[in-house]
MIBA-257274 format. One record per residue (C-alpha): residue in three letters; x, y, z. Coordinates in steps of 0.001 Angstrom, whole numbers. Layout:
% residues N
R  type        u        v        w
R   ALA        X        Y        Z
...
END
This chain:
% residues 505
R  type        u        v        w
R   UNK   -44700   156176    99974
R   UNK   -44873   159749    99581
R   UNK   -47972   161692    98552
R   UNK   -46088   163537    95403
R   UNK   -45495   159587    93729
R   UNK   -48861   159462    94210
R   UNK   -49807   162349    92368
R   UNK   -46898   161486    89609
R   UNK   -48884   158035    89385
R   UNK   -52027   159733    88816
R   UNK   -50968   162459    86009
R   UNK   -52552   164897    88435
R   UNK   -49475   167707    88342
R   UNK   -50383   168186    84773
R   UNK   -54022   169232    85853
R   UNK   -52726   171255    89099
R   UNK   -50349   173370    86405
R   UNK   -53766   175674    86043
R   UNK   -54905   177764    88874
R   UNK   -57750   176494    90809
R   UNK   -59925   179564    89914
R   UNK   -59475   179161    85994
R   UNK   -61920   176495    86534
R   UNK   -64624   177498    88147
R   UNK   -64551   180876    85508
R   UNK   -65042   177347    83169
R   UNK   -68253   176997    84923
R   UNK   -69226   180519    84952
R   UNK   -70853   180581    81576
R   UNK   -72901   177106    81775
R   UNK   -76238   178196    82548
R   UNK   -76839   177483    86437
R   UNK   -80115   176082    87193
R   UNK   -82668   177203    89172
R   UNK   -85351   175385    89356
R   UNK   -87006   175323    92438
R   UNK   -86803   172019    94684
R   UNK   -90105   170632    96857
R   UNK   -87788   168387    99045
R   UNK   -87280   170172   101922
R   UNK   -83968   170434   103566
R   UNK   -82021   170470   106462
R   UNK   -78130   172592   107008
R   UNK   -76250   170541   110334
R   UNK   -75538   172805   112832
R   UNK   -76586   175125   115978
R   UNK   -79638   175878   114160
R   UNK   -81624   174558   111131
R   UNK   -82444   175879   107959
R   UNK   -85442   174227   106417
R   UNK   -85179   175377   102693
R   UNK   -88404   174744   100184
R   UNK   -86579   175201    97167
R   UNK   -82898   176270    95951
R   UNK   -84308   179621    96067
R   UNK   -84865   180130    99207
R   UNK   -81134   178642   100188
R   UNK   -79365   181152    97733
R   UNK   -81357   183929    99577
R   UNK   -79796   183209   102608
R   UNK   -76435   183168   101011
R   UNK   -76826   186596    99944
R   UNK   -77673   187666   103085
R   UNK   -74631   185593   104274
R   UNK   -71897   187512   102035
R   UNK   -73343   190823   103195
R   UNK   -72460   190790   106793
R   UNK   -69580   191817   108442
R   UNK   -67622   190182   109043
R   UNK   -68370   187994   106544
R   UNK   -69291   184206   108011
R   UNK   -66588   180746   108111
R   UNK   -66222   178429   105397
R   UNK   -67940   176007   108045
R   UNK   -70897   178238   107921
R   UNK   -71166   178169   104074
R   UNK   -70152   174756   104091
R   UNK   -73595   173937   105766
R   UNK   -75395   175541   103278
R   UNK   -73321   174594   100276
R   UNK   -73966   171120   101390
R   UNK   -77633   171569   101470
R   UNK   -77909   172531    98224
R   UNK   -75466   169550    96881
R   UNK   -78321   167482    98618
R   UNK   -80625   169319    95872
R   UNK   -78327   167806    93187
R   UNK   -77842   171805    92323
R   UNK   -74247   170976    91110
R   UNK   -73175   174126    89177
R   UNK   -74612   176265    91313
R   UNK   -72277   174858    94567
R   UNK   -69633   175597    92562
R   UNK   -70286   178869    91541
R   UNK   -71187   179959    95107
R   UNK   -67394   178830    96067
R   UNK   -65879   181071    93431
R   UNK   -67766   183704    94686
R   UNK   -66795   183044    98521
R   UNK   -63310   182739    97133
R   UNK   -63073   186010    95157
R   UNK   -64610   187490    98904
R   UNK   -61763   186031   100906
R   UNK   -62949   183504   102654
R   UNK   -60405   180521   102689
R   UNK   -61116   176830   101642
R   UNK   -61133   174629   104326
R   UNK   -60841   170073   103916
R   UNK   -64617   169850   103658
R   UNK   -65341   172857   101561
R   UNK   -62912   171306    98788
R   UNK   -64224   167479    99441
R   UNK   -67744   169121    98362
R   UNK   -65904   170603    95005
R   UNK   -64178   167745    94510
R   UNK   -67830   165496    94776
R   UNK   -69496   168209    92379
R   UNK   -67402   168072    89923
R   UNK   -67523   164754    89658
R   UNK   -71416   164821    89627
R   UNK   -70957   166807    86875
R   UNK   -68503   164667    84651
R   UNK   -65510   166740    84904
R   UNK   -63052   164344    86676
R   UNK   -60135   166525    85512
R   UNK   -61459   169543    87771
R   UNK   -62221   167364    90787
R   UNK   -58363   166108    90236
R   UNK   -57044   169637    89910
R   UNK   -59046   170287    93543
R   UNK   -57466   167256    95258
R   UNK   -53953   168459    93516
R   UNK   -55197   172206    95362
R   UNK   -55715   170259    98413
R   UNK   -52751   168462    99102
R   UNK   -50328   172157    97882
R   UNK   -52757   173717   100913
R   UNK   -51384   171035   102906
R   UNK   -55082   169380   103989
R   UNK   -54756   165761   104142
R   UNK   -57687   164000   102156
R   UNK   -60013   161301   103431
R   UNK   -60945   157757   102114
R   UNK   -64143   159279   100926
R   UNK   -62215   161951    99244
R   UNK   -60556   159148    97222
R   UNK   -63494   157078    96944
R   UNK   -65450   159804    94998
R   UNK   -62708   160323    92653
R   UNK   -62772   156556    92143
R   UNK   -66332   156460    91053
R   UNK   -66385   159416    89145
R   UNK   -63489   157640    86929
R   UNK   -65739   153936    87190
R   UNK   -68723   156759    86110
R   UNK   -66590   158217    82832
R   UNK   -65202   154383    82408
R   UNK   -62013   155564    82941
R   UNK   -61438   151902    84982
R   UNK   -57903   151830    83987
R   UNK   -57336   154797    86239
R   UNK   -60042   154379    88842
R   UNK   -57853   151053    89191
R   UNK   -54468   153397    89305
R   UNK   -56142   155671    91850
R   UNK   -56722   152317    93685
R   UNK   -53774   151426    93997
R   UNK   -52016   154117    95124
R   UNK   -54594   155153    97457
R   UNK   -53515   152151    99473
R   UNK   -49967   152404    98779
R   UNK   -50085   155533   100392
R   UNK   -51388   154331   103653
R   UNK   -55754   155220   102829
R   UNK   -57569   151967   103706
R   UNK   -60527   151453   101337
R   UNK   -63792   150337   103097
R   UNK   -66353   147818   101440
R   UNK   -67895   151010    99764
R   UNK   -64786   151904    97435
R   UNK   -64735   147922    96872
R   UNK   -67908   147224    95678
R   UNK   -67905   150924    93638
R   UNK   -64383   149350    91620
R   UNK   -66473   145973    90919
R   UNK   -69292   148220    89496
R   UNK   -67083   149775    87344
R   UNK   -64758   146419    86402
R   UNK   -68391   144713    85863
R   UNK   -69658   147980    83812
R   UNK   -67066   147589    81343
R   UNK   -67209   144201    80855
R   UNK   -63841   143150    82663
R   UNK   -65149   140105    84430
R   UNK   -62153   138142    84834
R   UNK   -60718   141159    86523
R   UNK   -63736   141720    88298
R   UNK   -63307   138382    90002
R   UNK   -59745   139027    90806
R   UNK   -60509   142036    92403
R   UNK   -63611   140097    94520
R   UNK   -60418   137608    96149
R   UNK   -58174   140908    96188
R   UNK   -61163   141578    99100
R   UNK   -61012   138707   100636
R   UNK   -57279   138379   101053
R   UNK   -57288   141994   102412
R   UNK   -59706   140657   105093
R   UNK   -63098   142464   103567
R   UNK   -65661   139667   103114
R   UNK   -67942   140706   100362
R   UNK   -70881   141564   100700
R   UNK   -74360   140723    98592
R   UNK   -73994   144056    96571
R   UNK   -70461   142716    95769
R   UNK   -71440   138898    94871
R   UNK   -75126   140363    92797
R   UNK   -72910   143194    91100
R   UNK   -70624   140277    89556
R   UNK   -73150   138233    88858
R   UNK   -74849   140242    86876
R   UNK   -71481   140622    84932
R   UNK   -71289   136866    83940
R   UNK   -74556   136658    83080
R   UNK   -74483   138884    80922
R   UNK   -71037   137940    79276
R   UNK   -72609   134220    79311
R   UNK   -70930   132747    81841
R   UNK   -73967   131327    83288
R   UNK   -72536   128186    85119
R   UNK   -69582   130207    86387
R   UNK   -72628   132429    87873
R   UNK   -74100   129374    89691
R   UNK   -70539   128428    91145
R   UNK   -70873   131836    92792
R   UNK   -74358   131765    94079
R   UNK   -73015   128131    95389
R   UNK   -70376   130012    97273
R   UNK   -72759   133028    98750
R   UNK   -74851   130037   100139
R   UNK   -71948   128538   101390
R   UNK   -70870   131505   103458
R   UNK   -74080   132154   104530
R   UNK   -74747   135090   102225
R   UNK   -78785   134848   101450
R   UNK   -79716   135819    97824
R   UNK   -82044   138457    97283
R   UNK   -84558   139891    94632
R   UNK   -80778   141657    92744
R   UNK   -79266   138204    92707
R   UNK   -81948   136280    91432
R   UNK   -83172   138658    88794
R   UNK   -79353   138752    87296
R   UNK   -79465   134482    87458
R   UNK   -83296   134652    85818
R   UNK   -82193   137321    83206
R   UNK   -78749   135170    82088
R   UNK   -80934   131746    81759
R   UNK   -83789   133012    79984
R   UNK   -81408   134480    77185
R   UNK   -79866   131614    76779
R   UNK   -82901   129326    76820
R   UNK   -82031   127626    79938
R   UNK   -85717   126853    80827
R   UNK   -85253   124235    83214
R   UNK   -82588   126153    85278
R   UNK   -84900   129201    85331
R   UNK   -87773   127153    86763
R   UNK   -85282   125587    89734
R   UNK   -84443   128983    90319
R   UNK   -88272   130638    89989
R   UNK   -89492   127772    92744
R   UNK   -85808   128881    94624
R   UNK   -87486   132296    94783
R   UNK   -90527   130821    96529
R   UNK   -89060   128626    98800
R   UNK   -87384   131765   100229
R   UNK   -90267   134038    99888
R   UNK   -88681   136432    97583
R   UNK   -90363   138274    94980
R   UNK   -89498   139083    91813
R   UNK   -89931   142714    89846
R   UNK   -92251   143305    87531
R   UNK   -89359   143868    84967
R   UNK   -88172   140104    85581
R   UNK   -91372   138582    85704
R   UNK   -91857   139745    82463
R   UNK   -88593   138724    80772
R   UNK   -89682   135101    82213
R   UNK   -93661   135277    80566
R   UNK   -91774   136318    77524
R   UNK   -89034   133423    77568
R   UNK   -92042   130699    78761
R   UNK   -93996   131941    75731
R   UNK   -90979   132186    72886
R   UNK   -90256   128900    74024
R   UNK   -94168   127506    73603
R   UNK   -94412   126948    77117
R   UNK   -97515   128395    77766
R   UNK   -98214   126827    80325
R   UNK   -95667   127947    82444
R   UNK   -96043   131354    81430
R   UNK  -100119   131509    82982
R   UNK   -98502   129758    86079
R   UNK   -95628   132679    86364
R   UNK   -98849   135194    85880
R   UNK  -100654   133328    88824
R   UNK   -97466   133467    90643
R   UNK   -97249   137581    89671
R   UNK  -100767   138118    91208
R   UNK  -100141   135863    94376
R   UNK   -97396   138490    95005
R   UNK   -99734   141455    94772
R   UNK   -97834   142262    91133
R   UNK  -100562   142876    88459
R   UNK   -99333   142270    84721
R   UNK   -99526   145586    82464
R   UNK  -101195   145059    78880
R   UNK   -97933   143769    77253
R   UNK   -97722   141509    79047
R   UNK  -100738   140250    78535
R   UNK  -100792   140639    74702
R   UNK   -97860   138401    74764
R   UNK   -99666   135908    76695
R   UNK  -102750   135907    74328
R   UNK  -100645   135784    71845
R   UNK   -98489   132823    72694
R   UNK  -102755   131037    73537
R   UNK  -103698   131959    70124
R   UNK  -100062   130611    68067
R   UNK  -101216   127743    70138
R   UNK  -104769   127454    68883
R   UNK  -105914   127942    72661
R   UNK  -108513   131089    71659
R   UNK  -110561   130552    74612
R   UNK  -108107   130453    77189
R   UNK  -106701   133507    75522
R   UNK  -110225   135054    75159
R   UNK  -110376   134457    79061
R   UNK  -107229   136250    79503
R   UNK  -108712   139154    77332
R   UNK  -111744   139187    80096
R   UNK  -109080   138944    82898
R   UNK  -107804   141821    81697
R   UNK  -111372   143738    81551
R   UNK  -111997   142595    84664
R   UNK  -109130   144024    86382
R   UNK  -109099   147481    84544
R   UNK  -106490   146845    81976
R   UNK  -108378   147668    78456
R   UNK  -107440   145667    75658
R   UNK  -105697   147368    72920
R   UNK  -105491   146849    69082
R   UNK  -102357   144560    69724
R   UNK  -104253   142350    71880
R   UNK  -107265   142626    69124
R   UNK  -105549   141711    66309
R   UNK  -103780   138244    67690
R   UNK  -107408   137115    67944
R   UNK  -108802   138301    64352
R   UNK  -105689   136892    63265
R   UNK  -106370   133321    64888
R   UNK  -109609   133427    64169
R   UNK  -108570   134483    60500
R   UNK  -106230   131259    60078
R   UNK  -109085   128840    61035
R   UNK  -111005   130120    59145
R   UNK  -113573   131734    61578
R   UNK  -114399   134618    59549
R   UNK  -117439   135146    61328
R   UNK  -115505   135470    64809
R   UNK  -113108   137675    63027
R   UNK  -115559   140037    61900
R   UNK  -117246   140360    65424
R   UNK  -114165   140907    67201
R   UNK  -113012   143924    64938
R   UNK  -116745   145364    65046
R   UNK  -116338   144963    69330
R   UNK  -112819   146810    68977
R   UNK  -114425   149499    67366
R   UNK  -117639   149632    69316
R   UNK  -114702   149678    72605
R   UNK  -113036   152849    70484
R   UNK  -110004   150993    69945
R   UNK  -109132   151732    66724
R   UNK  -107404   149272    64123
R   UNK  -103952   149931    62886
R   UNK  -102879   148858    59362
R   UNK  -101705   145247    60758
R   UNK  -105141   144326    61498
R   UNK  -106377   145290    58170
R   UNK  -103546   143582    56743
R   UNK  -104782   140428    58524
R   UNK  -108314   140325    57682
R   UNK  -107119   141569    53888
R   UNK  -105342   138667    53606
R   UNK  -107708   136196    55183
R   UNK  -110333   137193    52559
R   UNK  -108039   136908    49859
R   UNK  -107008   133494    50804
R   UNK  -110306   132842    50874
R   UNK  -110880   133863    47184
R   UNK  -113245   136589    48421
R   UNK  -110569   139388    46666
R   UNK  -113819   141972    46263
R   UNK  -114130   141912    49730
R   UNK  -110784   142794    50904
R   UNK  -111121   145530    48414
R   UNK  -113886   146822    50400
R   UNK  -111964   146748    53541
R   UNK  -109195   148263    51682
R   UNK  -111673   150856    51001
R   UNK  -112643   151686    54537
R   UNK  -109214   151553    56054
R   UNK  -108675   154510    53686
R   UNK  -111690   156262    54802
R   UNK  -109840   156040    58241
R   UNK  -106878   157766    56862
R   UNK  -104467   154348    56833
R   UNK  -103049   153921    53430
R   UNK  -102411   150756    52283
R   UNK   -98844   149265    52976
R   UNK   -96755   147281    50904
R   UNK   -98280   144258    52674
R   UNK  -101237   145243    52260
R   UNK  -100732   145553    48048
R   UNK   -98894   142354    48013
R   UNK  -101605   140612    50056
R   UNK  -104251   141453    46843
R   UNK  -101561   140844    44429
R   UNK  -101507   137387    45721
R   UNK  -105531   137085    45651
R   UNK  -105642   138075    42249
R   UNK  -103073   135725    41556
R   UNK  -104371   132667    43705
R   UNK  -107535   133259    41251
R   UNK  -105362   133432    38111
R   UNK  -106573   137160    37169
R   UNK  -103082   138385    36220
R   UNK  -105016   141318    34563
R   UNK  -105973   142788    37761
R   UNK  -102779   141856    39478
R   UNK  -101015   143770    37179
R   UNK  -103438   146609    37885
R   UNK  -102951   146174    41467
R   UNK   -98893   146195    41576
R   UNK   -99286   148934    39004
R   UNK  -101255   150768    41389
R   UNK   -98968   150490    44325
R   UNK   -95915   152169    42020
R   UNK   -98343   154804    41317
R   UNK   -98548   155407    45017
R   UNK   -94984   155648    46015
R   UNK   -95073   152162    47371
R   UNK   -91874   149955    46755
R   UNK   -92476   146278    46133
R   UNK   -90410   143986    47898
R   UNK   -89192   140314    47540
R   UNK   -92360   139157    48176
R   UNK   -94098   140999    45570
R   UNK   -92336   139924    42896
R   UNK   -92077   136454    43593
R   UNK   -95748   136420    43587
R   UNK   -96073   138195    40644
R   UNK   -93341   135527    39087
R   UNK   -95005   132955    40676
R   UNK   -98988   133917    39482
R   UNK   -97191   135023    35576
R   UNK   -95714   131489    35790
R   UNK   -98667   129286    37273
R   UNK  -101162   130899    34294
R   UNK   -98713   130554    31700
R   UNK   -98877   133711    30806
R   UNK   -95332   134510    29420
R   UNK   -96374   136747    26598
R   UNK   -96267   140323    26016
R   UNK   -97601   141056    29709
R   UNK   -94917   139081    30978
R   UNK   -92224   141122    28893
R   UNK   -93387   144156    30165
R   UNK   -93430   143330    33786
R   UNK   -89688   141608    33073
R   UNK   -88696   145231    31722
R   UNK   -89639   146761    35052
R   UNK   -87495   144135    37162
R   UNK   -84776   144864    34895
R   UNK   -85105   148569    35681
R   UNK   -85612   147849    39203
R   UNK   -82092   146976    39770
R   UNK   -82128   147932    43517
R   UNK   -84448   145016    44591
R   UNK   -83379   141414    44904
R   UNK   -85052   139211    42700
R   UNK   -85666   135100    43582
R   UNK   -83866   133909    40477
R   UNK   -84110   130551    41174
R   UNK   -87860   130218    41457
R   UNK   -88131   132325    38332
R   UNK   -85491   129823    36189
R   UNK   -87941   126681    38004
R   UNK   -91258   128630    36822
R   UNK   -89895   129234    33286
R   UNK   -88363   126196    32666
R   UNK   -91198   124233    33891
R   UNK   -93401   125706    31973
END
């Protein structure tokens, strides 16, 4: 098949209808970058050039231009190259036009490094217009010419063409290697085409590439996340089959898939899977596995995936521990979760208000003011300061506890620490005043909270409804309050527990 079908199949004549130099004047006015590199590096050649920064490697291309006669493309190739190892994109291409406009004559390589720039850079349509360049010059292009067309296309999802390029890349006689493979099942799997994905991991296999575990973990990670979890295992099955070993990439995808879907028994067969073989897990999975062990109430398995963490020289940041004192204290467990919190001390990691407040908050709901108290005095003794949720808690502890003066006082000091009350915080007394049936002062209070600025929400006003309707007070209060709900069209309103109050009483 000849070359100009394969440019036909490609659209690429419609890019190569501009001259090659209208597009690098494109680049001309992007702001080139300068910024100076630490990573030293190397030009390939008769000597080396050890450059400590871009800066240094653009001096030596001015000195380059001004001799006579002026140096090969090979020469500025070695430099150009450098610099695309500094990731200085624009600049590469800028230093072509300007060797161009000289007279010095693109060779294969010099326009395989264009065509890999642009790319870099996002602009697929320029490294097209360069391969469309190359083949009019009459250079023939390499697989890895192709190849980084294909990924900048998988890179700008453009999979429907990256598939095209494919295609006729092989129809033309350009055998792909296991890279250009496994770079169209990243893309496929990016998008989300894992059906095609699959078809394209047997299109391997009949073509004689066996894939490899980049190719079997990148679609993997593709049905797990599109929730085929069991079609997932099949494949791990067949890895093991043909002798491919799973790694840390495999089993993270697998973990990942099962948690979000609650699988908690598969995730343990494949956590002790992970032992057996003496692979360890990422921080990132271990704690997507705490958090699924915990959300799920199994607590226990979540302290045993810590212990596993530390085993594996991987020590848990302060999230992660929150969540796990938090999961002890939903569970009523406040002194394994207090010995968590000295874990934590222990090995550097300070506690902060998060992990604070799930203890006031347990000690709060059984009723362990005392404890509650002392641990929100220690935070602040530590210089950890409390946020508006733990005032909100201990509020609304006090309140329960008919001890409304009280969390007015606290009310009062979180406003000497410049946190205004919330409208949690104003719902929390409303309900204290109402639990006490002193709808005077909860009418005050929810006043008070308009004055601020503060909305009330659903839960306001059912309390409100709720405390007018347990004191049966449906007078003139009661009218008045009903003429602000009526104004206060916006909010949504529990009709059905006010028709139950009003009729009941």
């Amino acid at each position: 098949m000849s070359m100009h079908y394969f440019l036909i199949k490609f659209s690429i004549i419609s890019y190569c209808r501009r001259h090659f130099c209208f597009h690098f004047a494109d680049f001309q006015d992007m702001g080139l970058s300068k910024k100076p590199m630490s990573m030293p590096v190397r030009g390939k050649g008769k000597r080396d050039h050890r450059f400590d920064n871009v800066d240094h490697a653009l001096i030596l291309f001015n000195k380059m231009i001004e001799k006579y006669p002026m140096p090969s493309i090979v020469e500025f190739n070695k430099l150009l190259g450098a610099i695309v190892k500094m990731k200085h994109y624009l600049i590469v291409v800028s230093k072509y036009r300007r060797i161009e406009l000289l007279g010095v004559s693109h060779d294969v390589y010099s326009m395989s490094i264009l065509i890999n720039c642009f790319c870099q850079l996002g602009r697929i349509d320029f490294g097209l217009s360069v391969l469309g360049k190359m083949l009019k010059l009459g250079f023939e292009p390499s697989a890895v010419t192709f190849s980084t067309l294909i990924n900048g296309l998988c890179n700008q999802n453009k999979i429907s063409e990256a598939v095209s390029m494919f295609d006729g890349m092989t129809e033309s006689g350009y055998q792909p290697n296991l890279i250009v493979y496994n770079i169209m099942l990243k893309g496929l799997c990016k998008t989300g085409n894992t059906g095609r994905a699959v078809r394209f991991l047997r299109l391997m296999e009949s073509r004689g590439y066996e894939p490899d575990i980049v190719a079997y973990s990148t679609i993997l990670d593709c049905l797990c996340k599109n929730g085929l979890l069991q079609e997932a295992l099949n494949l791990l099955s067949e890895m093991k089959v043909k002798g491919i070993r799973p790694n840390v990439v495999t089993y993270s995808c697998l973990i990942h898939g099962m948690c979000n879907s609650g699988q908690q028994e598969e995730v343990t067969r494949l956590l002790n899977e992970t032992v057996d073989n003496n692979i360890s897990l990422d921080i990132v999975t271990y704690n997507i596995l705490i958090g699924a062990f915990c959300k799920e109430g199994k607590v226990s398995k979540a302290v045993e995936t810590v212990d596993l963490m530390r085993k594996q020289g991987i020590e848990p940041d302060v999230v992660r521990y929150n969540t796990l004192v938090d999961a002890l204290c939903k569970e009523g467990m406040v002194s394994e979760a207090e010995g968590f919190v000295d874990a934590m001390i222990k090995r550097g990691i300070e506690p902060n208000v998060v992990t604070h407040n799930a203890l006031i908050n347990r000690h709060c709901l059984q009723n362990e003011m005392d404890k509650a108290r002392r641990v929100f005095n220690l935070m602040i003794e530590k210089g950890c300061a409390p946020d508006i949720v733990t005032y909100n808690i201990l509020v609304d502890a006090h309140c329960k506890q008919g001890m409304v003066f009280e969390a007015k006082d606290i009310v009062d000091s979180m406003r000497k620490r410049g946190i205004e009350p919330n409208v949690v915080t104003y719902s929390v007394l409303v309900n204290g005043h109402c639990l006490q049936n002193e709808m005077d002062k909860a009418r005050r209070v929810f006043s008070l909270m308009i004055e601020k600025g503060c909305a009330p929400n659903i839960v306001t006003y059912n309390t409100m409804i709720n405390g007018y309707c347990k004191a049966k007070r449906l007078g003139e209060q009661w009218n008045s309050f009903m003429k602000y709900l009526k104004r206060d069209q916006s909010r949504i309103l529990s009709h059905t527990t006010l028709l139950r109050k009003v009729c009941f009483s």
